[in-house]
C-alpha positions as CSV (number, residue, x, y, z in Angstrom):
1,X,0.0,0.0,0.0
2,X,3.3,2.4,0.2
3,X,1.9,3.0,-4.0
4,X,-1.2,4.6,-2.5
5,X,0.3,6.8,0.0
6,X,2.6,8.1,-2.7
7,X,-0.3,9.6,-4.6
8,X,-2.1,10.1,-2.3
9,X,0.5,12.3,-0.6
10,X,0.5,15.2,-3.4
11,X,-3.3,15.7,-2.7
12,X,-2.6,15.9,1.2
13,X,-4.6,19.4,1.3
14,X,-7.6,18.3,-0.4
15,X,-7.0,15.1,1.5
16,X,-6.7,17.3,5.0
17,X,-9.7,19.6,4.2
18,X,-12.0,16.6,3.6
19,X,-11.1,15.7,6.7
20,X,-11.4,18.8,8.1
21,X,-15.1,18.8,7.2
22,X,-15.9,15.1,8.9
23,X,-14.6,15.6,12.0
24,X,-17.2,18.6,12.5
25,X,-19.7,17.0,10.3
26,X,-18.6,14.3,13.2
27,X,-19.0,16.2,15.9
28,X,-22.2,17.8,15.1
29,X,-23.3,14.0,14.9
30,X,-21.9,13.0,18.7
31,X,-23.4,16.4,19.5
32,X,-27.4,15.2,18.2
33,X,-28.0,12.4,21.1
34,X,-27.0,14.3,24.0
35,X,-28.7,17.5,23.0
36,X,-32.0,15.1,22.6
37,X,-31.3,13.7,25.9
38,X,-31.1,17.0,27.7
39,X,-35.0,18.3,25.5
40,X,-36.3,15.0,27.0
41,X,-35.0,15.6,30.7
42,X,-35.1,19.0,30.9
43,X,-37.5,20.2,28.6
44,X,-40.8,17.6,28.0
45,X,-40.0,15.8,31.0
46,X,-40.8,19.4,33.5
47,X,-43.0,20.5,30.4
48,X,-40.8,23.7,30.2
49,X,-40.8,24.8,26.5
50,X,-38.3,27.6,26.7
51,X,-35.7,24.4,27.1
52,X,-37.4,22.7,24.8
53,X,-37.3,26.0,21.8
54,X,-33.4,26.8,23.0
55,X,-32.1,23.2,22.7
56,X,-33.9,22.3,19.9
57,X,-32.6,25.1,18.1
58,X,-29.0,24.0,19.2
59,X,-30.2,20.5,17.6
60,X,-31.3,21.9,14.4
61,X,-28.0,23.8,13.9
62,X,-25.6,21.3,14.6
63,X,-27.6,19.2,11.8
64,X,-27.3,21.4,9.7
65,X,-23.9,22.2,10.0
66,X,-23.4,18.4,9.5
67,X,-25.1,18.1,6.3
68,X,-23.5,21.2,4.9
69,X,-19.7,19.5,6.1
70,X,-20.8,16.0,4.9
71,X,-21.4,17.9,1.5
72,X,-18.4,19.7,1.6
73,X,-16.5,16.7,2.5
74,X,-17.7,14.7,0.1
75,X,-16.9,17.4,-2.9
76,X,-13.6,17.5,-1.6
77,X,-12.6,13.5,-1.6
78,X,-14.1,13.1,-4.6
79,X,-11.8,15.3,-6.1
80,X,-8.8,14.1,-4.4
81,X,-10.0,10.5,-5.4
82,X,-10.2,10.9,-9.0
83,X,-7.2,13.2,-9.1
84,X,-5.3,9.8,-7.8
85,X,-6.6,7.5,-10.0
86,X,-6.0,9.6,-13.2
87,X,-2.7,10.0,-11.1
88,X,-2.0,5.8,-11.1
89,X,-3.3,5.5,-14.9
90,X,-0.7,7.8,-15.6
91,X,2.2,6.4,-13.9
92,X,1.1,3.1,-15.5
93,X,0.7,3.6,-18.5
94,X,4.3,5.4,-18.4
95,X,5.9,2.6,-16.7
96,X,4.8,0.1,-19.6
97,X,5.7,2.5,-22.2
98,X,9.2,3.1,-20.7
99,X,9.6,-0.6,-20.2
100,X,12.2,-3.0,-21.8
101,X,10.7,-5.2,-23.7
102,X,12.0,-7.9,-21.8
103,X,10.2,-6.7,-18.8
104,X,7.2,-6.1,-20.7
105,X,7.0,-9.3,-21.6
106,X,6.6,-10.8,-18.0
107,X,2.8,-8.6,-18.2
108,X,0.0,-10.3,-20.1
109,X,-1.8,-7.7,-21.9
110,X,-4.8,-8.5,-20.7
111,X,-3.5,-8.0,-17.3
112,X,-1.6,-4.6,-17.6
113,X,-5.5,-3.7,-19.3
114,X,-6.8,-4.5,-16.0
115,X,-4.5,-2.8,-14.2
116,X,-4.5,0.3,-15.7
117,X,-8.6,0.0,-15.6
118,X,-10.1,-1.7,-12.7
119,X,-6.8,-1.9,-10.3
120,X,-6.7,1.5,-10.6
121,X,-9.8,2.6,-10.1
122,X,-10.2,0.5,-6.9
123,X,-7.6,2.5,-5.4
124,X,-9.7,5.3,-6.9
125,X,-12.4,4.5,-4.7
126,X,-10.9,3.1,-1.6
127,X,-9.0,6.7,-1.2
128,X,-12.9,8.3,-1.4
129,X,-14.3,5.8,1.1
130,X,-11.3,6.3,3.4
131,X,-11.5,10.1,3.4
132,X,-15.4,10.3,4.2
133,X,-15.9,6.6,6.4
134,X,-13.0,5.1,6.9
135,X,-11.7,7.2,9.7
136,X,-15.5,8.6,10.2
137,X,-16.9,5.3,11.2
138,X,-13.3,4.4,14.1
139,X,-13.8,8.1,15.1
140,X,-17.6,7.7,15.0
141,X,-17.5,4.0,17.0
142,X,-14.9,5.8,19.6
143,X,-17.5,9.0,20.3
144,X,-20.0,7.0,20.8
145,X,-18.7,5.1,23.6
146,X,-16.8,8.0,25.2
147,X,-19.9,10.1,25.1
148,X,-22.2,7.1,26.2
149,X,-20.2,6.8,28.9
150,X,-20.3,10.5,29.6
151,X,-24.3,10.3,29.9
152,X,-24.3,7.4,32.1
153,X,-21.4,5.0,32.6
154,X,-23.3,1.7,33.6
155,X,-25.0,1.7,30.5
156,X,-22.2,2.9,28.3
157,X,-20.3,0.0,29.5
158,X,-22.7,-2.7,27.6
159,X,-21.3,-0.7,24.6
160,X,-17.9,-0.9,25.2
161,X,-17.9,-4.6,26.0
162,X,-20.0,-5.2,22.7
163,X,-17.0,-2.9,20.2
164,X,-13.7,-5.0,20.7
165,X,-15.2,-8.4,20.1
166,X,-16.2,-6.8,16.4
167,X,-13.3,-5.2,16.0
168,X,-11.3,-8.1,16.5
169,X,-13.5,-10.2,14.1
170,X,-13.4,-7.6,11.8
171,X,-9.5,-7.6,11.3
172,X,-9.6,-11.6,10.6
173,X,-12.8,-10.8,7.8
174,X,-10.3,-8.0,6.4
175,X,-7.1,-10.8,6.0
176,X,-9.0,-13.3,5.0
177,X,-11.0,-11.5,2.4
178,X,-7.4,-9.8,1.1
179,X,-6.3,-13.6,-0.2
180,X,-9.9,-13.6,-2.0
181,X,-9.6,-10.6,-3.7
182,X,-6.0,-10.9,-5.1
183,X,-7.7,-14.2,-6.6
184,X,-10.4,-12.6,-8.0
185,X,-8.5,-9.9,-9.8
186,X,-6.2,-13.2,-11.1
187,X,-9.0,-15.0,-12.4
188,X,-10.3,-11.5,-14.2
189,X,-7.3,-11.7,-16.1
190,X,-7.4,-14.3,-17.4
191,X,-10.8,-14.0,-18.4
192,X,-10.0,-10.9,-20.1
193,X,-7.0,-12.7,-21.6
194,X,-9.6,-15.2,-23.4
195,X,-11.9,-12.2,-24.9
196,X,-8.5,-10.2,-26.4
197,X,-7.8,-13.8,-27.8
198,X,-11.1,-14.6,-28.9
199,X,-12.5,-11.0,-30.4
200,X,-8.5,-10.5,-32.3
201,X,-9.1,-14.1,-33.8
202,X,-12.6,-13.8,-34.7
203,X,-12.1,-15.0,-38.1
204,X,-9.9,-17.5,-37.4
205,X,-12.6,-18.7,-35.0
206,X,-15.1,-19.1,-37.3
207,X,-12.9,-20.5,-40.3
208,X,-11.9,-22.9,-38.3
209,X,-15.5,-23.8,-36.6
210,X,-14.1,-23.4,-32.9
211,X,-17.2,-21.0,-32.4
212,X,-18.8,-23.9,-29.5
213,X,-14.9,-24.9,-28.0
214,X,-14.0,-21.2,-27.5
215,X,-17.3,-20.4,-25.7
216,X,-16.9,-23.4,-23.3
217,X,-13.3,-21.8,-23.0
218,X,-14.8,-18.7,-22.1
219,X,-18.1,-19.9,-19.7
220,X,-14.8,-21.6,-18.0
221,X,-13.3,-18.6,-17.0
222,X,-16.0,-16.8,-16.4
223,X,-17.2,-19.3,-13.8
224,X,-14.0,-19.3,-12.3
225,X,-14.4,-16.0,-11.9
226,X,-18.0,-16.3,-10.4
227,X,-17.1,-19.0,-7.6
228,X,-13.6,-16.7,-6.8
229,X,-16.2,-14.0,-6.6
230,X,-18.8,-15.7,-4.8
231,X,-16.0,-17.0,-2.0
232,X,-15.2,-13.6,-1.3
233,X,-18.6,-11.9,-1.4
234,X,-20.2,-14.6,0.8
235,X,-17.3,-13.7,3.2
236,X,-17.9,-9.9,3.6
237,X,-21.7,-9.8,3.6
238,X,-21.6,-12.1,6.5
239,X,-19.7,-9.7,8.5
240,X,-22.8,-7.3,8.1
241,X,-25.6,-9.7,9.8
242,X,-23.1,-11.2,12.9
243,X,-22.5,-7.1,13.8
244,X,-25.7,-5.9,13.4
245,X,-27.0,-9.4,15.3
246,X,-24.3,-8.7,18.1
247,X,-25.0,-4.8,18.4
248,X,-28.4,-5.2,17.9
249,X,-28.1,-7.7,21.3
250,X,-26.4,-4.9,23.4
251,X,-29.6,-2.7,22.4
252,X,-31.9,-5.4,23.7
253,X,-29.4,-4.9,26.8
254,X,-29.5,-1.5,27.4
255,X,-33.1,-0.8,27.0
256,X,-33.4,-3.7,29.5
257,X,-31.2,-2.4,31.8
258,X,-32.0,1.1,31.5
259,X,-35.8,0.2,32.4
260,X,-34.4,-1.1,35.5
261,X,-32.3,1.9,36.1
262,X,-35.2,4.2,35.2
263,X,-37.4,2.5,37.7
264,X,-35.0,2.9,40.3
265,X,-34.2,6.6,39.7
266,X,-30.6,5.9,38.8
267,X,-31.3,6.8,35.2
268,X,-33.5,8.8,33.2
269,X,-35.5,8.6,30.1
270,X,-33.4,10.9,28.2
271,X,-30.3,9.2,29.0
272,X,-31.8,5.6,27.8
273,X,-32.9,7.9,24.7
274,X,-29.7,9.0,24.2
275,X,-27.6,5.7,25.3
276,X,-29.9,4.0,22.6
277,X,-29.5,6.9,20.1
278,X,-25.6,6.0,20.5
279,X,-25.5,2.5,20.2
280,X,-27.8,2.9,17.0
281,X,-25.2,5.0,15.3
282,X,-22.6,2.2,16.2
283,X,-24.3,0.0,15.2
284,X,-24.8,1.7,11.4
285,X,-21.6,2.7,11.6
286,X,-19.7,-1.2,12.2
287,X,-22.7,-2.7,10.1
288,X,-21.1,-0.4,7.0
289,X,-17.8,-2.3,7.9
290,X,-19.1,-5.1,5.4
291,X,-18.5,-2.7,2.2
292,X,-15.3,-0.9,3.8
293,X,-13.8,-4.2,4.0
294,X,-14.9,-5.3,0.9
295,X,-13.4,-2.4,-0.7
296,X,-9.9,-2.0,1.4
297,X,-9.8,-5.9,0.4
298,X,-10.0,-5.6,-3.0
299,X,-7.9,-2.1,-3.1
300,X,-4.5,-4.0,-1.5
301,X,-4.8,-7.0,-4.0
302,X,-4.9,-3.6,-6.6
303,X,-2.2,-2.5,-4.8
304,X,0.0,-5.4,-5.1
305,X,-0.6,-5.5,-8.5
306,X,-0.2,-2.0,-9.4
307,X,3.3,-2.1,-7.4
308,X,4.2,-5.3,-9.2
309,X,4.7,-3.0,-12.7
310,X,5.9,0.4,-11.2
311,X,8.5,-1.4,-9.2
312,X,9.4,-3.5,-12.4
313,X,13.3,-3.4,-11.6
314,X,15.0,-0.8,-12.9
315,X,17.9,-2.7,-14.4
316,X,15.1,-4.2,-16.8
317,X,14.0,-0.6,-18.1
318,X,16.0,1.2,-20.5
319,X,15.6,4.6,-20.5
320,X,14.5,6.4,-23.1
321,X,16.5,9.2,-23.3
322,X,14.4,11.1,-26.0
323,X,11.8,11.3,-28.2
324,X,11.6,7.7,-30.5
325,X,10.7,10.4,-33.3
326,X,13.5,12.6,-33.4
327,X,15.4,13.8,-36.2
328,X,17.3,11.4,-37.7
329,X,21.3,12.3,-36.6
330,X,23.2,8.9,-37.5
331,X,24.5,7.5,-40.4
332,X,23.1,3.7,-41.5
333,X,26.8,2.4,-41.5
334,X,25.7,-1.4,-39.2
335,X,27.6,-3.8,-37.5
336,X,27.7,-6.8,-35.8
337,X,30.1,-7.6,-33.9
338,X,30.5,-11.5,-31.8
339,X,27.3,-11.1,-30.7
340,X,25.5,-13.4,-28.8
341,X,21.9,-13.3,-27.1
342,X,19.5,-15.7,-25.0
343,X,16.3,-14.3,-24.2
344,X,14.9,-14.3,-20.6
345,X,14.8,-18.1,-19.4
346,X,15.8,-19.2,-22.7
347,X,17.6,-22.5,-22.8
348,X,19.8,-22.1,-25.6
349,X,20.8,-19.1,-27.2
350,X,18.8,-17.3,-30.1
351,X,22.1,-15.7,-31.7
352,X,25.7,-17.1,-31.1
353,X,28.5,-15.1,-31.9
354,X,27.1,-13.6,-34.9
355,X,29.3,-11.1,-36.9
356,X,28.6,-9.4,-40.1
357,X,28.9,-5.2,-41.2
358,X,26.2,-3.4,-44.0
359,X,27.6,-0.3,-45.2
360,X,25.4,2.9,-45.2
361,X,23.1,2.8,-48.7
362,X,23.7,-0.8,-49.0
363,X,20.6,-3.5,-48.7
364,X,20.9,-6.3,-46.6
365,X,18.7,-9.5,-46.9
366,X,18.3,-12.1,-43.9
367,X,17.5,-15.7,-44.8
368,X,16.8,-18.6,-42.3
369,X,14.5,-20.9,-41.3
370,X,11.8,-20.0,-38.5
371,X,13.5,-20.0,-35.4
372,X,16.7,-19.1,-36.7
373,X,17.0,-15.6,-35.3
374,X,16.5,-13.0,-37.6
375,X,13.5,-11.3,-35.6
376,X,15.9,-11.4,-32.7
377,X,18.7,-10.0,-34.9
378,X,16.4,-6.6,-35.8
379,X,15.1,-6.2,-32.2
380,X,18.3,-6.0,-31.1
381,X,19.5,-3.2,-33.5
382,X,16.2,-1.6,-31.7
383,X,17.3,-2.2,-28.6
384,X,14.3,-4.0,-27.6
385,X,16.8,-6.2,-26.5
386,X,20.9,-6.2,-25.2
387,X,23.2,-8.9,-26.4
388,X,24.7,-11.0,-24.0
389,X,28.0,-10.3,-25.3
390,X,29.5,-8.5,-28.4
391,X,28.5,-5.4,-29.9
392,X,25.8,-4.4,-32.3
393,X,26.9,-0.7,-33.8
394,X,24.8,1.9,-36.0
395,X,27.1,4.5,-37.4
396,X,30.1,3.0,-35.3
397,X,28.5,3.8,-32.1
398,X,27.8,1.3,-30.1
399,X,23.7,1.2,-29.7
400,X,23.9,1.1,-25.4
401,X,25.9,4.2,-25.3
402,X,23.7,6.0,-28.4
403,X,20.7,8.2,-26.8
404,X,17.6,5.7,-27.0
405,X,15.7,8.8,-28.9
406,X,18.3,9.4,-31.4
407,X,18.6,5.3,-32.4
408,X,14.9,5.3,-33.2
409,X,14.4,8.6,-34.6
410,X,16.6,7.1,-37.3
411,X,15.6,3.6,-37.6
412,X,11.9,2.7,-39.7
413,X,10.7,-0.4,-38.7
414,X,7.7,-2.6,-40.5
415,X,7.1,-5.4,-38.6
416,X,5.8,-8.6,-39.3
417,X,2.5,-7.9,-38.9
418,X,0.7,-5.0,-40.4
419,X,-0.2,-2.6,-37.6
420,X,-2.7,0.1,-38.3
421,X,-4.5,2.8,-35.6
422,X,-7.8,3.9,-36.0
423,X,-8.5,7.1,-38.3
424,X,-7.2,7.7,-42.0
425,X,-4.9,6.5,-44.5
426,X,-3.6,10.1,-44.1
427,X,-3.1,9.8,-40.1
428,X,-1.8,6.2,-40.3
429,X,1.0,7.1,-42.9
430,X,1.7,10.6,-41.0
431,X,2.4,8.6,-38.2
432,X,5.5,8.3,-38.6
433,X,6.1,11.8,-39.1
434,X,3.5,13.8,-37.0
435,X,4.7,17.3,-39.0
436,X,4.9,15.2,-42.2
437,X,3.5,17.6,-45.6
438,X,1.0,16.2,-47.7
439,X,3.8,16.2,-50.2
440,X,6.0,13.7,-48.0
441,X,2.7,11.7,-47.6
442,X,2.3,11.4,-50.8
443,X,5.9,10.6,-51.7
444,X,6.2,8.0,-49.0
445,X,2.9,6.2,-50.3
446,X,4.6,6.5,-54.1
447,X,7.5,4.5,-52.6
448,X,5.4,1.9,-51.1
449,X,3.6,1.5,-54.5
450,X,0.4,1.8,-52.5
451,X,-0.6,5.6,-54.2
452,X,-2.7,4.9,-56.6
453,X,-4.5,2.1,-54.6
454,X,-5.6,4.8,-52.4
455,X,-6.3,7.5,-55.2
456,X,-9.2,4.7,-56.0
457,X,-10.9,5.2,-52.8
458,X,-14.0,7.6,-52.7
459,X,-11.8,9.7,-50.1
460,X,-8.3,9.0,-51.1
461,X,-6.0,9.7,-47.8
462,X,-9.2,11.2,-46.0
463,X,-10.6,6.9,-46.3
464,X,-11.2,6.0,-42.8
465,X,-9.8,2.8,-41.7
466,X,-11.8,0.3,-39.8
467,X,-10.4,-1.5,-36.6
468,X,-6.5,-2.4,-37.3
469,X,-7.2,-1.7,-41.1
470,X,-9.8,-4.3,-41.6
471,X,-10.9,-2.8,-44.5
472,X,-8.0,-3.4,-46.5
473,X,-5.8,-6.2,-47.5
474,X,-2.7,-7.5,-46.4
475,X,-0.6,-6.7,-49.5
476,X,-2.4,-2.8,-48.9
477,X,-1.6,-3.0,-45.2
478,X,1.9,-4.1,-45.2
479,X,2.5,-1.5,-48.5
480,X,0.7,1.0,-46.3
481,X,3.4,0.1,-42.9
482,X,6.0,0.8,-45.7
483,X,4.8,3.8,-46.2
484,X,5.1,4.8,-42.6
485,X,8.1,3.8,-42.4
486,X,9.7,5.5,-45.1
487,X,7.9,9.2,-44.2
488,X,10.7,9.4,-41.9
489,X,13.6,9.3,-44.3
490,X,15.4,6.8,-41.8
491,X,18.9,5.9,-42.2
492,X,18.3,2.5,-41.2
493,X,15.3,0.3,-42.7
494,X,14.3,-2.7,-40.7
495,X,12.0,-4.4,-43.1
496,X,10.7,-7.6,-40.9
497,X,9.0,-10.4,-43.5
498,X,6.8,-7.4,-43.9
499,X,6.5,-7.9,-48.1
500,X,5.1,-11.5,-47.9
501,X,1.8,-10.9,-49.1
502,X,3.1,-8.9,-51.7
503,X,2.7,-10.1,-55.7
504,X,6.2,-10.5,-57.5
505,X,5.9,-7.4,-59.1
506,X,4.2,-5.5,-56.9
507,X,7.7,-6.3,-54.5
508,X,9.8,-6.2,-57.5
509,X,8.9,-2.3,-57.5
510,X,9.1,-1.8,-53.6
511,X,12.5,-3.3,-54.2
512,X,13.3,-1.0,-56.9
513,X,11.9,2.5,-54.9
514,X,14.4,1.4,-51.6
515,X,17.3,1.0,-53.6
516,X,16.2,4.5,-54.7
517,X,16.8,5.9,-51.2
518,X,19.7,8.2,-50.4
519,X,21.6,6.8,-48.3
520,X,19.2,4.7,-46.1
521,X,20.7,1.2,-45.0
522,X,18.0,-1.5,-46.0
523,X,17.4,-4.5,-43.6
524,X,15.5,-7.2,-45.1
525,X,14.1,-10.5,-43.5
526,X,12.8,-12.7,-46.3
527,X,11.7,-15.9,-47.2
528,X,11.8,-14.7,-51.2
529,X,14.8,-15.4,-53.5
530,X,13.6,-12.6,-55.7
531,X,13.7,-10.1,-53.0
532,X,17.2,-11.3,-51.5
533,X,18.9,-11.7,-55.2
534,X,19.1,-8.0,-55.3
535,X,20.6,-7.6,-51.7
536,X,23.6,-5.9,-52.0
537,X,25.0,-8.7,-49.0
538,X,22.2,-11.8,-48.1
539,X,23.2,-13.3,-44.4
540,X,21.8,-17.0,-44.3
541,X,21.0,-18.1,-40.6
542,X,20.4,-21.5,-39.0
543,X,19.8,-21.7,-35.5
544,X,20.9,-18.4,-34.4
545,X,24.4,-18.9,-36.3
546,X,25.7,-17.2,-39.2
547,X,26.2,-20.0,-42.0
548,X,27.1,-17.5,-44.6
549,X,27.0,-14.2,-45.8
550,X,27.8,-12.7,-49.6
551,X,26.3,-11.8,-52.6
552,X,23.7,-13.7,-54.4
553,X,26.2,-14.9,-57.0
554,X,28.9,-15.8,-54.2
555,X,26.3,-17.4,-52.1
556,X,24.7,-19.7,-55.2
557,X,28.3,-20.8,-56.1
558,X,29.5,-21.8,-52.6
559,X,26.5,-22.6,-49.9
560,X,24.0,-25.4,-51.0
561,X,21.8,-24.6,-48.8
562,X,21.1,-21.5,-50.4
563,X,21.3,-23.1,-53.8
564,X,18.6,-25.6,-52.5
565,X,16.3,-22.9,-51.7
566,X,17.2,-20.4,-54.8
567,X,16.0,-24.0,-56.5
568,X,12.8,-25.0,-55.0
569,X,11.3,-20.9,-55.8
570,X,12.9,-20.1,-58.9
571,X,9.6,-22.8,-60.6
572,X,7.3,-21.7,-58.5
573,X,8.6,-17.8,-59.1
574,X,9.0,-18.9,-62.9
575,X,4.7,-19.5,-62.7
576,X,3.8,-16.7,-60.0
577,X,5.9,-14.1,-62.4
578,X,3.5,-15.5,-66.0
579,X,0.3,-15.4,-64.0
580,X,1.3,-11.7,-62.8
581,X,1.9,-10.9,-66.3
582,X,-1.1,-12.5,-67.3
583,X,-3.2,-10.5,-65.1
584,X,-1.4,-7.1,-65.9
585,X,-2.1,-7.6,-69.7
């Protein structure tokens, strides 16, 4: 819970105001049954209506002045409250967005979703609840007996006996319903985890006819959820009946007792009245301990959680040292130098002592079968990732001691699969370049060959694009991630499988607009002969080892491996390439 005094600590005025306002609003409540007490004594009781006029007058305004603090109160922890959760969104959503990606990769989506969402706003509400009831209803429990034993301390004592027994049975509710809740929030993640999976793979879904085996998947979760729900719930709403059953007892005591007393003179009826009137208010006041615990309950398993990614250790988070879309200021000379990487509780490693250097301008292709390393290769010249050992260099600067800002801002990177935000062709290409011309838009899409596909919508660049670009193709997506790319004018190109639903010529020209580019160093993952014949240098991998490297002549003539491959295509690129022609004339 040290996360929540954090926050909560730069709203400490608001937080000391609201306060403030319920311990009069308080007061003015302690105030009511004593001031009744005394109408009933001295004023009905010796039918003296002067008394009855003055003190009720004195009753009406401390109401008052309780409702207007309650309000005031209220106003004020509400604002502090939302302030904090807005607060915790913040400093989450920064946390992951600073993260390595190694240290990102420990979250589940689903769960950071959660955390950002309903973690945070049950810290949210358990800061309200604790500024107007959580110190009201100790403070308010407290009064009560002090004051009841004030009025008349026989009877007060059947209060004070009743108090510590619930107290003590509340802090065993409040541990044991902690455990619950931290489930609880588990099991939501997960269930969340199956609806990401279930509405991104919709298609999939249905193609395949898993419709039936994915809902039972789902009414899984969710009952797991239910019953983890259920455990808990059953567990804090019985706190409500035992103390209202055990308070409502000591009431059943004192108006017996207090008959006695009243009948022997000891007491009168004013102070029964206002013994009653006090153990009533306790009696609201530990039956609303049901909810508090309910809610400080759920907000440490939030807390835990929350904690869990802002205290991510800080050797796992690079920092970012700039803006990821800065000018570019190196030079696409690369290098790889021995380097060697395992990921996070990897057995083997995913790249051993690889070593190869692409000169600025020059295009680079990366061939290997799955698995072999070649997405591991480009995440580390992202620094997504650190080798192990070795160096990997961009402009002869070693990328750990390059600003984080200044690597990026000159790297464009199309990943494997086609990402696209929500808006227009326009915003998705500009995306890369937030002060990007029309001009550069247009240029950029020119490059990417994806132009006049977008000229043939009814609102060209203006075309809104439905949820991650479901609208379009995947050739027009991945053409339209190149475009993105390129707006930037990077000196490195990190081009990750990210043609393979491209049509020979259609990637023939792609091919043909990059080794336009002035000076940009082209990285290319492929599977396609006809894309890594006119690499300037191809780099053939095989289980995260370097097999060869050299032209596409040098490589046909001395690795039969690559021979074996340039093979099996060059038929089926032989019919692909007469069917394109086909289709063009």
């Amino acid at each position: 819970m040290r996360t929540f005094f954090k926050f909560l600590g730069k709203y400490r005025i608001s937080a000391g105001m609201a306060v403030g306002f319920m311990l009069i609003e308080l007061f003015a409540e302690l105030l009511q049954p004593y001031l009744i007490s005394i109408i009933i004594d001295k004023g009905i009781a010796r039918q003296d209506l002067s008394v009855v006029w003055l003190w009720g007058g004195v009753l009406a305004l401390a109401a008052l002045a309780a409702f207007v603090c309650g309000i005031l109160s209220s106003f004020v922890s509400a604002h502090a409250s939302q302030s904090l959760g807005y607060d915790v969104r913040e400093a989450l959503y920064s946390k992951v967005q600073g993260m390595a990606y190694a240290a990102f990769n420990r979250f589940a989506t689903s769960s950071l979703i959660t955390r950002l969402t309903n973690d945070a706003t049950q810290l949210q509400d358990v800061v309200f609840m604790g500024l107007r009831f959580f110190l009201r209803m100790p403070l308010l429990v407290v009064g009560s007996m002090i004051m009841a034993l004030t009025v008349d301390a026989s009877l007060g004592l059947l209060l004070v006996v009743t108090v510590p027994v619930l107290v003590l049975f509340v802090i065993w509710v409040m541990r044991k319903a902690s455990a619950l809740f931290r489930r609880v929030q588990a099991r939501l993640d997960t269930l969340n985890g199956v609806m990401q999976e279930n509405f991104t793979g919709m298609r999939l879904i249905r193609i395949f006819v898993r419709r039936k085996v994915e809902g039972e998947r789902f009414d899984r979760r969710g009952r797991e959820l239910m019953n983890s729900s259920v455990s808990a719930m059953q567990l804090t709403e019985f706190t409500q009946p035992f103390i209202l059953l055990l308070m409502n007892a000591g009431i059943i005591a004192v108006l017996w007792f207090g008959h006695q007393e009243i009948d022997t003179g000891s007491a009168s009826m004013g102070q029964v009245v206002a013994i009653v009137n006090y153990s009533l208010r306790t009696a609201v006041a530990m039956s609303m301990l049901g909810s508090i615990i309910m809610t400080v309950s759920r907000a440490r398993a939030s807390a835990q959680r929350v904690e869990e990614v802002l205290f991510t250790e800080e050797k796992d988070a690079l920092a970012t040292g700039g803006d990821a879309s800065a000018a570019t200021a190196l030079d696409g000379d690369l290098a790889f130098e021995n380097v060697t990487f395992r990921y996070p509780d990897a057995g083997a490693p995913s790249l051993e002592d690889v070593t190869f250097g692409v000169r600025a301008g020059q295009t680079a292709a990366i061939m290997g079968a799955t698995g072999s390393g070649k997405t591991t290769l480009m995440q580390l010249i992202i620094r997504f990732y650190e080798p192990d050992s070795g160096v990997v260099r961009v402009g002869g600067e070693d990328v750990r001691e390059v600003d984080l800002g200044t690597l990026r801002g000159s790297i464009g990177y199309v990943p494997q699969e086609a990402l696209l935000f929500t808006g227009t062709i326009r915003d998705n290409i500009a995306w890369g370049k937030e002060d990007a011309t029309m001009e550069e838009i247009v240029e950029a899409a020119e490059s990417a060959q994806i132009h006049e596909t977008i000229m043939k919508f009814p609102d060209g660049y203006d075309t809104q694009l439905g949820q991650r670009g479901v609208n379009l193709s995947g050739g027009q997506k991945q053409r339209l991630s190149i475009a993105r790319a390129l707006i930037r004018k990077p000196a490195i190109l990190l081009l990750d499988d990210s043609m393979s639903a491209l049509d020979t010529r259609t990637e023939a020209a792609v091919m043909q607009a990059l080794g336009r580019l002035s000076g940009t160093t082209t990285l290319l993952i492929t599977q396609k002969i006809s894309a890594a014949s006119k690499a300037d240098l191809i780099i053939l991998l095989d289980d995260g080892r370097m097999l060869a490297q050299g032209s596409h002549g040098q490589l046909l003539a001395t690795e039969s491996l690559y021979r074996a491959i340039y093979e099996s295509q060059s038929g089926e690129e032989a019919a692909a390439h007469a069917t394109d022609m086909a289709s063009y004339k």
